[in-house]
DRENGU-850904 format. One record per residue (C-alpha): residue in three letters; x, y, z. Coordinates in Angstrom, 1 decimal. Layout:
BEGIN
<r rest="Ala" u="X" v="Y" w="Z"/>
...
//
This chain:
BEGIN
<r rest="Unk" u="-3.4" v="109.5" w="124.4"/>
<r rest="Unk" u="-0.3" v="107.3" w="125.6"/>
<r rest="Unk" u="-1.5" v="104.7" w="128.3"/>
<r rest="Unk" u="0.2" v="106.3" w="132.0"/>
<r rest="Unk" u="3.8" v="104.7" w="132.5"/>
<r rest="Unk" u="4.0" v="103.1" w="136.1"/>
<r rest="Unk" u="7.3" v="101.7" w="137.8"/>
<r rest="Unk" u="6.5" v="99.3" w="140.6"/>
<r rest="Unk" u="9.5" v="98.1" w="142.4"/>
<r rest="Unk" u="9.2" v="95.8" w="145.1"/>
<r rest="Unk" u="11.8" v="92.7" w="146.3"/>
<r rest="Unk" u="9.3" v="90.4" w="146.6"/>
<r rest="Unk" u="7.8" v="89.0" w="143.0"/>
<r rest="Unk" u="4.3" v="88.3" w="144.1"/>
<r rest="Unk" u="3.7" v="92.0" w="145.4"/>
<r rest="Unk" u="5.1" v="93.1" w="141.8"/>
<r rest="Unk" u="3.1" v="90.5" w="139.8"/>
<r rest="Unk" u="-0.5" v="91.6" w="141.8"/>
<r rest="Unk" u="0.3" v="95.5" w="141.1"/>
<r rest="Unk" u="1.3" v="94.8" w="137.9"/>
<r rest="Unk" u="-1.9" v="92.8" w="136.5"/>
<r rest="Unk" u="-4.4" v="95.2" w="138.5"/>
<r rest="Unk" u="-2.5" v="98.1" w="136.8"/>
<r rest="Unk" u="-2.6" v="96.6" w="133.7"/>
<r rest="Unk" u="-6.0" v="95.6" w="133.7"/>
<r rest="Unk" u="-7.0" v="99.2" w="133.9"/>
<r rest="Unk" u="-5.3" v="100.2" w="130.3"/>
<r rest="Unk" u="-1.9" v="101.6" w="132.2"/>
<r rest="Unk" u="1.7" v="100.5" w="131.0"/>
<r rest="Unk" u="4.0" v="98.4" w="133.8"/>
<r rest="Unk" u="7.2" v="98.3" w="134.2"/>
<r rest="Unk" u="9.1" v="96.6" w="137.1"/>
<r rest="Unk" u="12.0" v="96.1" w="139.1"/>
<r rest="Unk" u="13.2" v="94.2" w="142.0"/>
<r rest="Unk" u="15.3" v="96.3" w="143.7"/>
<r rest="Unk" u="16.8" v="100.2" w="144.0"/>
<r rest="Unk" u="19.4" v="100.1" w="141.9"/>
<r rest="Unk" u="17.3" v="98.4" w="139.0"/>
<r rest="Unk" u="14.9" v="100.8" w="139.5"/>
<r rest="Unk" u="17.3" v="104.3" w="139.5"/>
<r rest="Unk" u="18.5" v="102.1" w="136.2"/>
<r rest="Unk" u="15.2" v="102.6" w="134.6"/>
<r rest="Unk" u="14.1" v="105.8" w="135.5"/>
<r rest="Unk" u="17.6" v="106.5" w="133.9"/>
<r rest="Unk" u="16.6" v="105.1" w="130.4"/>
<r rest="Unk" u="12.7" v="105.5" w="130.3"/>
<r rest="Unk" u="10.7" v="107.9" w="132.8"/>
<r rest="Unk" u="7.7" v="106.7" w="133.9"/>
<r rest="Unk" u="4.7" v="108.7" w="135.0"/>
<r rest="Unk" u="4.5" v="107.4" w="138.7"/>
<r rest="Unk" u="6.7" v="105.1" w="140.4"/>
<r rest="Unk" u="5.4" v="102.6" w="143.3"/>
<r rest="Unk" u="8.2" v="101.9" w="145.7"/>
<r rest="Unk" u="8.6" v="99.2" w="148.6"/>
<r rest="Unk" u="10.2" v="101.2" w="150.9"/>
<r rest="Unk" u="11.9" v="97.9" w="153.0"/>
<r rest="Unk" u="14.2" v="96.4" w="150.0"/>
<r rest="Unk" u="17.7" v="95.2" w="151.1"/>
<r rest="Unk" u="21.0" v="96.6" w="149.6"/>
<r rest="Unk" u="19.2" v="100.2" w="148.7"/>
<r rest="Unk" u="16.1" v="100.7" w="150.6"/>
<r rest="Unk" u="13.0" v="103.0" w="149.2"/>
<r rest="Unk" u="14.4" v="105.9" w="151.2"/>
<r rest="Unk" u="17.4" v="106.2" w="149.5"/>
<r rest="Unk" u="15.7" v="105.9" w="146.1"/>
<r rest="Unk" u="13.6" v="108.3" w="146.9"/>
<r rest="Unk" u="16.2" v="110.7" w="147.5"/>
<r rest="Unk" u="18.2" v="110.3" w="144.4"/>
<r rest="Unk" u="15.0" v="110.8" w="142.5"/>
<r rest="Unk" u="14.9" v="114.5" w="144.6"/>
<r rest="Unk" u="18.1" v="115.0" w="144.2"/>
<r rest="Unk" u="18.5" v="115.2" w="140.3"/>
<r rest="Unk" u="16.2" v="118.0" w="138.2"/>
<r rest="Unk" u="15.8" v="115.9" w="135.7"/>
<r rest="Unk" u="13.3" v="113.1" w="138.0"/>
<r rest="Unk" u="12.3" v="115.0" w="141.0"/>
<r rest="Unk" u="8.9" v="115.7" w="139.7"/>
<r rest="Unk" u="8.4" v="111.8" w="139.4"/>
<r rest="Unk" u="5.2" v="111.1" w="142.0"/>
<r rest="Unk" u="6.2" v="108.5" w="143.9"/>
<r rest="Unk" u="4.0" v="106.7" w="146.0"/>
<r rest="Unk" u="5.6" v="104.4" w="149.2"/>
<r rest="Unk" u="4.6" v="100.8" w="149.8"/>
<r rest="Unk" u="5.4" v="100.2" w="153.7"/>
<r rest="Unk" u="4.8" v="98.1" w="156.0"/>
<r rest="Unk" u="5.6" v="100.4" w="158.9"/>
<r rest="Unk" u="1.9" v="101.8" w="160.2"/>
<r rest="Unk" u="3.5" v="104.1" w="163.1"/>
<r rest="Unk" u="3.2" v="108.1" w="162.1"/>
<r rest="Unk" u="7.1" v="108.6" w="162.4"/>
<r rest="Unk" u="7.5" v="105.8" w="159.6"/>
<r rest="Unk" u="5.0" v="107.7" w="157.0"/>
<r rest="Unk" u="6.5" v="110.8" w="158.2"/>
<r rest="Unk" u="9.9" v="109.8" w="157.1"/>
<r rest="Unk" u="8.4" v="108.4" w="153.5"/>
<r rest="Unk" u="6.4" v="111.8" w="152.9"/>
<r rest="Unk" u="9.5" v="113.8" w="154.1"/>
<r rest="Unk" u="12.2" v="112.7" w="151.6"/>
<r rest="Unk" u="9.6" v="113.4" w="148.6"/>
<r rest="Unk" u="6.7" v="110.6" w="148.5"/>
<r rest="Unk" u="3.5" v="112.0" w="147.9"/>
<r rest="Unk" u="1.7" v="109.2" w="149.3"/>
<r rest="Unk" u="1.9" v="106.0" w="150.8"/>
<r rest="Unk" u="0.3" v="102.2" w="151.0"/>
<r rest="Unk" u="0.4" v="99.9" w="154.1"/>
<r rest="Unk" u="0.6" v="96.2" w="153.5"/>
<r rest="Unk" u="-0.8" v="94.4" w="153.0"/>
<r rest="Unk" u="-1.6" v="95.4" w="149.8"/>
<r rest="Unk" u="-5.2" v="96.3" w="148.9"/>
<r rest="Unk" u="-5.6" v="97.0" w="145.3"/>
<r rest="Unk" u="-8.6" v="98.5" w="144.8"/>
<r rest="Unk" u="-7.3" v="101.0" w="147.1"/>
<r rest="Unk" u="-3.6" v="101.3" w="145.5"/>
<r rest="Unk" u="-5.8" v="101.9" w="142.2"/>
<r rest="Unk" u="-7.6" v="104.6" w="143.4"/>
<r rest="Unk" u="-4.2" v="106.4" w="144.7"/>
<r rest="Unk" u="-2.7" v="105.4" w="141.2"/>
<r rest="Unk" u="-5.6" v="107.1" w="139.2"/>
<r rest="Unk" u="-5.2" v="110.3" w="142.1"/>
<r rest="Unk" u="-1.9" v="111.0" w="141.5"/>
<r rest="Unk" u="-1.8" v="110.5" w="137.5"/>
<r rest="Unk" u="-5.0" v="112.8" w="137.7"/>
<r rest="Unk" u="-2.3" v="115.5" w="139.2"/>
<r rest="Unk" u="0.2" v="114.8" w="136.5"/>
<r rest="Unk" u="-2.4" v="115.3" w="134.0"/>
<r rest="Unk" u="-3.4" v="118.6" w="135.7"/>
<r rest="Unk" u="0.6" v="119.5" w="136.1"/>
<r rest="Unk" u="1.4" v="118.9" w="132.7"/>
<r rest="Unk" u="-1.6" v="120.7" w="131.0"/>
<r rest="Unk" u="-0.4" v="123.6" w="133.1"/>
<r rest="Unk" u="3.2" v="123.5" w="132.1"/>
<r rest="Unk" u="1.7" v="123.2" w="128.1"/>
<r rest="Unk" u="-0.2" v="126.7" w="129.4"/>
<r rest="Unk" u="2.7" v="128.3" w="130.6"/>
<r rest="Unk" u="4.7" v="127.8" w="127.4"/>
<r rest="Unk" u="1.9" v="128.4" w="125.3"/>
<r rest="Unk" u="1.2" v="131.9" w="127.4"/>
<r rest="Unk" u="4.6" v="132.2" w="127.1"/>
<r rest="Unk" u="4.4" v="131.9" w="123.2"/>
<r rest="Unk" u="1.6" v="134.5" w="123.0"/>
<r rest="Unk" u="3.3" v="137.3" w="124.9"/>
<r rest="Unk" u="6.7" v="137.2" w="122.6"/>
<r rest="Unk" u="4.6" v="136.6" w="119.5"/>
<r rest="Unk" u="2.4" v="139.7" w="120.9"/>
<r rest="Unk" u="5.6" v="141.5" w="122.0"/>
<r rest="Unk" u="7.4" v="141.3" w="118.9"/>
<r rest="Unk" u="4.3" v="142.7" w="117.1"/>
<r rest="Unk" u="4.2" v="145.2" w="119.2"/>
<r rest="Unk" u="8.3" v="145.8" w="118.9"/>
<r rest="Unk" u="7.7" v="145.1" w="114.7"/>
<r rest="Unk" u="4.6" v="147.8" w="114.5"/>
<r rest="Unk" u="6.2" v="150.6" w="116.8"/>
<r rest="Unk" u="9.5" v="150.6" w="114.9"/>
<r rest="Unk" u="7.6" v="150.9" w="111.3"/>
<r rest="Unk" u="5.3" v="153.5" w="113.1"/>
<r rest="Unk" u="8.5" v="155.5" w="114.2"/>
<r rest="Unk" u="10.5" v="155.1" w="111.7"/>
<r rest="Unk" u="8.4" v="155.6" w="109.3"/>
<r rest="Unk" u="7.2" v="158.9" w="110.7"/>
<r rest="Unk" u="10.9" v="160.5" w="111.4"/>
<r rest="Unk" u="11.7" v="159.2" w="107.8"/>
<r rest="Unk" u="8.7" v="161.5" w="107.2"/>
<r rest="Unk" u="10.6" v="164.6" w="109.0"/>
<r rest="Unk" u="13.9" v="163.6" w="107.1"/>
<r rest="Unk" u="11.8" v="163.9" w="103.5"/>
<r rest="Unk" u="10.1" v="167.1" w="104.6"/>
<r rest="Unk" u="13.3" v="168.8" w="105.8"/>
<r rest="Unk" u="15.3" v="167.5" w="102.9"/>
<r rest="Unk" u="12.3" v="169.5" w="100.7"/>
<r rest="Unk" u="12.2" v="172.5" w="102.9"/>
<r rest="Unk" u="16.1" v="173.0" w="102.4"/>
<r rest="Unk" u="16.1" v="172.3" w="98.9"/>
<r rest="Unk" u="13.3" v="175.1" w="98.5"/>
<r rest="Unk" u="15.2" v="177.9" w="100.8"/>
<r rest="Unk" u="18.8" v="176.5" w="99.5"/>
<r rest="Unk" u="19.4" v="180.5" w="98.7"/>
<r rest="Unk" u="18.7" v="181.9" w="102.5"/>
<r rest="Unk" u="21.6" v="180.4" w="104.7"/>
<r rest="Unk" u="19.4" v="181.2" w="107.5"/>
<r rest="Unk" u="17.3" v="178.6" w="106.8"/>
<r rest="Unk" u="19.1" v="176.5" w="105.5"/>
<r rest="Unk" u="20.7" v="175.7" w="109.0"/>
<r rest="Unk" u="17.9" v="175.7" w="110.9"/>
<r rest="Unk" u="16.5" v="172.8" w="108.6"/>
<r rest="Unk" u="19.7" v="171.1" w="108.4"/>
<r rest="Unk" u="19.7" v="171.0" w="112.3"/>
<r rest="Unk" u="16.2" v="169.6" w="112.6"/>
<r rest="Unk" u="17.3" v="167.2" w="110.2"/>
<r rest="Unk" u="20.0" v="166.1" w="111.9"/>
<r rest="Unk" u="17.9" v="166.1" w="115.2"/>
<r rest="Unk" u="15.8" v="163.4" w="113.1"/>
<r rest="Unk" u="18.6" v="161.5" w="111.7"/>
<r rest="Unk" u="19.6" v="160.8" w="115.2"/>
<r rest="Unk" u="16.3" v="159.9" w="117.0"/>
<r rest="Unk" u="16.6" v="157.2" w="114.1"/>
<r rest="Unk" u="20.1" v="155.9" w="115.2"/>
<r rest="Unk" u="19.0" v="155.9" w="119.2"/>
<r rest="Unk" u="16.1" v="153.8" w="117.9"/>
<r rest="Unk" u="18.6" v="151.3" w="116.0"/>
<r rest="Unk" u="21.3" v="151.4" w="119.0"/>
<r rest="Unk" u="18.0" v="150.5" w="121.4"/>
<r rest="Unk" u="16.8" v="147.8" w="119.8"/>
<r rest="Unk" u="20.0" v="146.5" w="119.0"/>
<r rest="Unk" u="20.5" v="146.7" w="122.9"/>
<r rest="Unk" u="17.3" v="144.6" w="123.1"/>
<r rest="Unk" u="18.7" v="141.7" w="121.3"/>
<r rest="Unk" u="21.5" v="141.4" w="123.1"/>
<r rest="Unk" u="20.9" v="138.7" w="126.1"/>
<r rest="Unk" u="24.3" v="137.8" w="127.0"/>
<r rest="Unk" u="25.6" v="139.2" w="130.5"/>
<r rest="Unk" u="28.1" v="142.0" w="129.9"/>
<r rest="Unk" u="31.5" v="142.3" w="131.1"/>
<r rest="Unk" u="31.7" v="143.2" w="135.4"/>
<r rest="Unk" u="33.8" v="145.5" w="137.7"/>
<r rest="Unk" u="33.4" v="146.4" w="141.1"/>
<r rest="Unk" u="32.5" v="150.1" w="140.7"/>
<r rest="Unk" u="31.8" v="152.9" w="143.4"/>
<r rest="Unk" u="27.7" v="153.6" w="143.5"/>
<r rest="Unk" u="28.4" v="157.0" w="143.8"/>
<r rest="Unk" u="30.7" v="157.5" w="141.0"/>
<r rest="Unk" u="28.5" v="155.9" w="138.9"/>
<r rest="Unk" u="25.3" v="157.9" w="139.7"/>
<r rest="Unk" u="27.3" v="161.3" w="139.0"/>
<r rest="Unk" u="28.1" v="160.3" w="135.5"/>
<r rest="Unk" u="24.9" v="158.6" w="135.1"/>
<r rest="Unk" u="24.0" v="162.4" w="136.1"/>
<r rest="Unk" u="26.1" v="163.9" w="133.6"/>
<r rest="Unk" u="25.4" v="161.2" w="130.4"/>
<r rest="Unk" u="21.9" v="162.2" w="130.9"/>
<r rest="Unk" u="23.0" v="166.3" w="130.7"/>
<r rest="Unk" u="25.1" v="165.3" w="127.9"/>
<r rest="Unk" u="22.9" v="163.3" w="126.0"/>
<r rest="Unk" u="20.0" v="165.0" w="126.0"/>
<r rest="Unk" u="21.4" v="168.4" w="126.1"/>
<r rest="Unk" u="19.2" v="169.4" w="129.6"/>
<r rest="Unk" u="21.1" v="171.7" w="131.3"/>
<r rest="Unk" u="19.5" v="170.7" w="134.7"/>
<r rest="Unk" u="20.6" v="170.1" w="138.3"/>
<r rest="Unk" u="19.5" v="167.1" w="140.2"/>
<r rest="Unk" u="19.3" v="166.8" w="143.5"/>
<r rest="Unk" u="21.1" v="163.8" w="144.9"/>
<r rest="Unk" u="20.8" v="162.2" w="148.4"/>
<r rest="Unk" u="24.4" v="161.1" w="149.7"/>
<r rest="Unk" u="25.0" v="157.1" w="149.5"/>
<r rest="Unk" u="25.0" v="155.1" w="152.6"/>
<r rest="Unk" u="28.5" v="154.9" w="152.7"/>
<r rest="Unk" u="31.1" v="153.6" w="150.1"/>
<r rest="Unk" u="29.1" v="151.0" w="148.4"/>
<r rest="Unk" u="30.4" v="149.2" w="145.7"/>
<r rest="Unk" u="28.9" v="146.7" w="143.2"/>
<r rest="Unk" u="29.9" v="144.6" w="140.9"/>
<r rest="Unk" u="28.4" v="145.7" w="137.8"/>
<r rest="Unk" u="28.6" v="147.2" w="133.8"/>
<r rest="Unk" u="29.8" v="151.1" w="134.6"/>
<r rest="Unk" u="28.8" v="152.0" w="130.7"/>
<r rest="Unk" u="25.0" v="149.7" w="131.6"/>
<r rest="Unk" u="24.4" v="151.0" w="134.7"/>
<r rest="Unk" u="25.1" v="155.1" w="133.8"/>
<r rest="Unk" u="23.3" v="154.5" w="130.7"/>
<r rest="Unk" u="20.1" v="152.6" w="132.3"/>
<r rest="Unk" u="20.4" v="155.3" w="135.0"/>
<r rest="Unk" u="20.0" v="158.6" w="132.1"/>
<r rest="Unk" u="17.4" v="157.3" w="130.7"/>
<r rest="Unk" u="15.2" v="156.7" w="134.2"/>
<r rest="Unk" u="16.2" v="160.4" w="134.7"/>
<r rest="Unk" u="14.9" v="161.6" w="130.8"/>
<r rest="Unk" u="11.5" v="159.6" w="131.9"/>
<r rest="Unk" u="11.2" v="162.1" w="135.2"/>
<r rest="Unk" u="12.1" v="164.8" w="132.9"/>
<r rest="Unk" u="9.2" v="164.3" w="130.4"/>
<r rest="Unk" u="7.0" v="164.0" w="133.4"/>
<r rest="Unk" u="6.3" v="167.4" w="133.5"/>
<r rest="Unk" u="4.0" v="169.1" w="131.0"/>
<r rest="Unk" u="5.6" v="172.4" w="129.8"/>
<r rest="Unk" u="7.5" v="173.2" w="133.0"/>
<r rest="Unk" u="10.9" v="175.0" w="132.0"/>
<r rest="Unk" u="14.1" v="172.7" w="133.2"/>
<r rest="Unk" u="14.4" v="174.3" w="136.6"/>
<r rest="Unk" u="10.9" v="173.7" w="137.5"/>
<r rest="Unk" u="11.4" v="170.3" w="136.6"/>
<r rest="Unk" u="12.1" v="168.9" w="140.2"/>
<r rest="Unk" u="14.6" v="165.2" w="140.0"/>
<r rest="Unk" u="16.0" v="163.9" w="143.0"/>
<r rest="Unk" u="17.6" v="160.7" w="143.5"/>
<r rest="Unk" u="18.4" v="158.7" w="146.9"/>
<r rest="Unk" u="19.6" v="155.6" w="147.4"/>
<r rest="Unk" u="19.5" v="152.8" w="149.9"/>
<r rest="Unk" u="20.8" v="149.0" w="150.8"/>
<r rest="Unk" u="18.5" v="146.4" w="151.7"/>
<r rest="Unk" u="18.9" v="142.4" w="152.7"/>
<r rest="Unk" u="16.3" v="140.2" w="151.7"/>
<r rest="Unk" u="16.7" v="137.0" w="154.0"/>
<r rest="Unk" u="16.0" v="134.9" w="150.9"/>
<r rest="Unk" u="18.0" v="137.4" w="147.9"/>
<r rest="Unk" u="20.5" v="138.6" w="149.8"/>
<r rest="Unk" u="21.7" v="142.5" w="149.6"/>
<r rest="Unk" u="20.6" v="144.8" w="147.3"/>
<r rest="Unk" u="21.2" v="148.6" w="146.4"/>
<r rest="Unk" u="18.3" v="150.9" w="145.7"/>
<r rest="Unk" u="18.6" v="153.7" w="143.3"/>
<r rest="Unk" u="15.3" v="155.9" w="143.5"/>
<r rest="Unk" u="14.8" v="158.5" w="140.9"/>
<r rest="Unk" u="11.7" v="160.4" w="142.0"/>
<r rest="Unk" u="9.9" v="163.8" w="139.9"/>
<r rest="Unk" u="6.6" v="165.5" w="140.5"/>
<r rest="Unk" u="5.8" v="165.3" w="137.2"/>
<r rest="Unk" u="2.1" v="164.1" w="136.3"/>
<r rest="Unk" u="3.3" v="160.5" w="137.6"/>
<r rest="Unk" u="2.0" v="157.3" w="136.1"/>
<r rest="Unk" u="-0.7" v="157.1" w="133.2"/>
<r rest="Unk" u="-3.1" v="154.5" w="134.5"/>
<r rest="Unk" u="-3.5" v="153.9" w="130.6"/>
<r rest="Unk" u="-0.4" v="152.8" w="130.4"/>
<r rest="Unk" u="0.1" v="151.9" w="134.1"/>
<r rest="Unk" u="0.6" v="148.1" w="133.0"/>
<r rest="Unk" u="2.6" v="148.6" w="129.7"/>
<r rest="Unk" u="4.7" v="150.9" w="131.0"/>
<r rest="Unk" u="8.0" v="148.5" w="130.3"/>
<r rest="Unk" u="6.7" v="147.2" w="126.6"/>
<r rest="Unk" u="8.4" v="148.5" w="123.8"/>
<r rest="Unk" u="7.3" v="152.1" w="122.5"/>
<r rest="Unk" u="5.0" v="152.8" w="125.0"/>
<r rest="Unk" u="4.2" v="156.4" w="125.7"/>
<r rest="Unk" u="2.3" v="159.3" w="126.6"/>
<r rest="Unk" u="4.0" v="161.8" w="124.8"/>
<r rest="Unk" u="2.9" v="162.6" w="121.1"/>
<r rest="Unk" u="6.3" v="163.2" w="119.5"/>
<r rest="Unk" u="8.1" v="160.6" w="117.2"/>
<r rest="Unk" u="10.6" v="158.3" w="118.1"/>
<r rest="Unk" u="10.4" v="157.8" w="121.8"/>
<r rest="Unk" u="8.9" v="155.0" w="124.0"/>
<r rest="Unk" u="12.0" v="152.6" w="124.2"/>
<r rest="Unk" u="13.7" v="154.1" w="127.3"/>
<r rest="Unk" u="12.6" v="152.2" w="130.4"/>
<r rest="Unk" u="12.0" v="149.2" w="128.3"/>
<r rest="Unk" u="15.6" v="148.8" w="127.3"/>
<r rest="Unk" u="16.6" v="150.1" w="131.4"/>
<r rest="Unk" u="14.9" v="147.4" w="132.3"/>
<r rest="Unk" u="16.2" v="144.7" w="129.8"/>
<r rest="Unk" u="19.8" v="146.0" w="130.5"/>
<r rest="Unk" u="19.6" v="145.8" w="134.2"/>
<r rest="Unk" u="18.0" v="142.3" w="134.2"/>
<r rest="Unk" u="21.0" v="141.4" w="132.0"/>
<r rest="Unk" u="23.0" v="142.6" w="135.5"/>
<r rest="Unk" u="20.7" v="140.4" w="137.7"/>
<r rest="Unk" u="18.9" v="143.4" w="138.6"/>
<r rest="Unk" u="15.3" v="145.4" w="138.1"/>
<r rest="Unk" u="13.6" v="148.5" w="137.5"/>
<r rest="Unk" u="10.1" v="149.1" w="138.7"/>
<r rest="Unk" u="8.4" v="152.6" w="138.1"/>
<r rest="Unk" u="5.6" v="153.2" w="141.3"/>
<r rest="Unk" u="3.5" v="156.3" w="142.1"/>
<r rest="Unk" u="5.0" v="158.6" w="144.2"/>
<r rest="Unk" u="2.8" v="159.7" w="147.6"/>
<r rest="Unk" u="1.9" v="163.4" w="146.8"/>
<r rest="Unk" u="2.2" v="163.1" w="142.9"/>
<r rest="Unk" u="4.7" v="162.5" w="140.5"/>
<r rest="Unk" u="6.8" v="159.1" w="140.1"/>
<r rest="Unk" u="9.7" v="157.0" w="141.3"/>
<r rest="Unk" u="11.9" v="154.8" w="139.3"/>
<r rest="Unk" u="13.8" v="152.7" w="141.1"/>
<r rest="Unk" u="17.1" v="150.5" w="140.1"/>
<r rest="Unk" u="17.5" v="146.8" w="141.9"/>
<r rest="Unk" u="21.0" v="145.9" w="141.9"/>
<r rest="Unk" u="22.4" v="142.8" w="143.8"/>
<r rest="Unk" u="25.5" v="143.6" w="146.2"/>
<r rest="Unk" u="25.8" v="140.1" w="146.4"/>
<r rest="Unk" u="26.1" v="137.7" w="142.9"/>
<r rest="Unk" u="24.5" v="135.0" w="144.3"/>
<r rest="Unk" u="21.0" v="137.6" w="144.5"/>
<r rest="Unk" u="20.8" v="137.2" w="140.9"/>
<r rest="Unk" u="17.3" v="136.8" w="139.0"/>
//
């Protein structure tokens, strides 16, 4: 392990020359400078671990360092601990507010000052073993995603390439009864296409870049979100729909938004368990919202009565062919919803709905600057 980096800066030589040989004596690395500017200089080329700043130097006081350090991403996280001769509370209140995260009085006493030197390295040490966790956490869930992405897509594709084969034999056996011939054809095609939704989903998966935005009427958008789901999935079904508070328009992707919003409403739809369509109850209503810290957002709730949320699945719900149904080829349609309105700066979360069923609900900012 590297010996700890430590930037003492101090006008006056002999304060720098004490620190520095105590430091040193304990295994750490030293470097020094005698005023701010020197010191921002450094920082610059080489980034220590912890910086020990006289906060009294002439020209550019400790303060001021202090804040530039703040002030740029790149050094903020830089402990920095304040040498001071100013004892009152107001005078370590100052240091503490613009950033330090402790302070030393002078004079100096080093046996002290090494103690807050090994404290504060102790909490880089812990900081930076719990960044290396995040990224390696962060590691494990793509690598798990994409095996989860990589094993669903041979597991569906290899099953409706199963349905193609087996219809392709069917027709080839009954080639001389018409009849039959079309009905196989049509499952066939049926198959063919759950195969192309699959490729156009994933394809929509890879896709990160923010799409192309208009300022669009909510309401418009829901009624052909409506009708792309009718459409689509050939469900001749009514769904209730709460009128909009007001004219609200958002800046967003019409063709994302209406496709994001069919899919939430095929989800309700499989809900049920073998209801007919017009026992199949969807409603959708819709709200604004402010958030004193996101700004304003527009809520678009699709709601069923269906048999509501798994618990199996309660927490995989958005990951990549996950489903309760038993038929091939489905299980990608609230994970690319949610991956396409992220894209927008929004969300979807899927909650229980009080009395059964579920809601699916659609965050989308009002406001670009209440992006994610």
């Amino acid at each position: 392990m590297a010996a700890p980096k430590i930037l003492v800066v101090d006008d006056q030589p002999i304060n720098v020359q004490l620190l520095k040989r105590k430091l040193e004596r304990e295994g750490m690395t030293v470097i020094t400078a005698y005023s701010g500017k020197d010191a921002l200089d450094l920082v610059a080329a080489d980034k220590p671990d912890l910086i020990l700043l006289d906060v009294m130097m002439p020209e550019m006081d400790g303060i001021e360092v202090c804040q530039r350090l703040q002030s740029s991403s790149e050094t903020k996280s830089i402990p920095v601990i304040f040498i001071t001769a100013r004892t009152s509370k107001e005078g370590k209140i100052e240091g503490l507010g613009v950033g330090a995260v402790d302070y030393i009085t002078k004079p100096i006493d080093l046996d002290e000052t090494l103690a807050r030197v090994q404290t504060q390295l102790r909490f880089v040490a812990i900081n930076r073993e719990l960044v290396d966790l995040q990224r390696r956490l962060g590691e494990s869930r793509r690598a798990a995603t994409i095996g989860a992405v990589t094993q669903g897509i041979a597991h569906n594709l290899n099953n409706l390439l199963g349905v193609v084969i087996g219809y392709v034999d069917l027709i080839k056996a009954y080639h001389e009864k018409p009849e039959l011939v079309r009905k196989n054809a049509q499952h066939l095609e049926d198959a063919v296409n759950r195969i192309v939704v699959i490729i156009k989903q994933l394809t929509g998966l890879v896709v990160k870049n923010r799409p192309p935005l208009i300022r669009a009427s909510l309401a418009r958008m829901i009624d052909s979100g409506i009708r792309r789901y009718q459409i689509d999935y050939k469900i001749d079904q009514p769904i209730t729909t709460a009128p909009a508070p007001g004219d609200v328009l958002i800046e967003t992707n019409v063709e994302v938004f209406e496709e994001a919003l069919a899919k939430l409403l095929i989800n309700a739809w499989e809900s049920y368990h073998d209801e007919p369509d017009d026992k199949r109850v969807i409603s959708i209503r819709t709200e604004v919202v402010e958030r004193p810290d996101e700004g304003r957002f527009a809520l678009v709730h699709v709601e069923d009565r269906g048999r509501g949320v798994d618990p199996e699945i309660r927490d995989h719900a958005f990951e990549p062919f996950t489903s309760t149904k038993h038929t091939v080829g489905v299980g990608m349609g609230l994970t690319v919803a949610r991956h396409s309105l992220r894209n927008l700066g929004g969300e979807v979360t899927l909650t229980d709905r009080p009395g059964g069923g579920s809601v699916a609900t659609i965050r989308h900012p009002l406001d670009r600057k209440a992006k994610n």
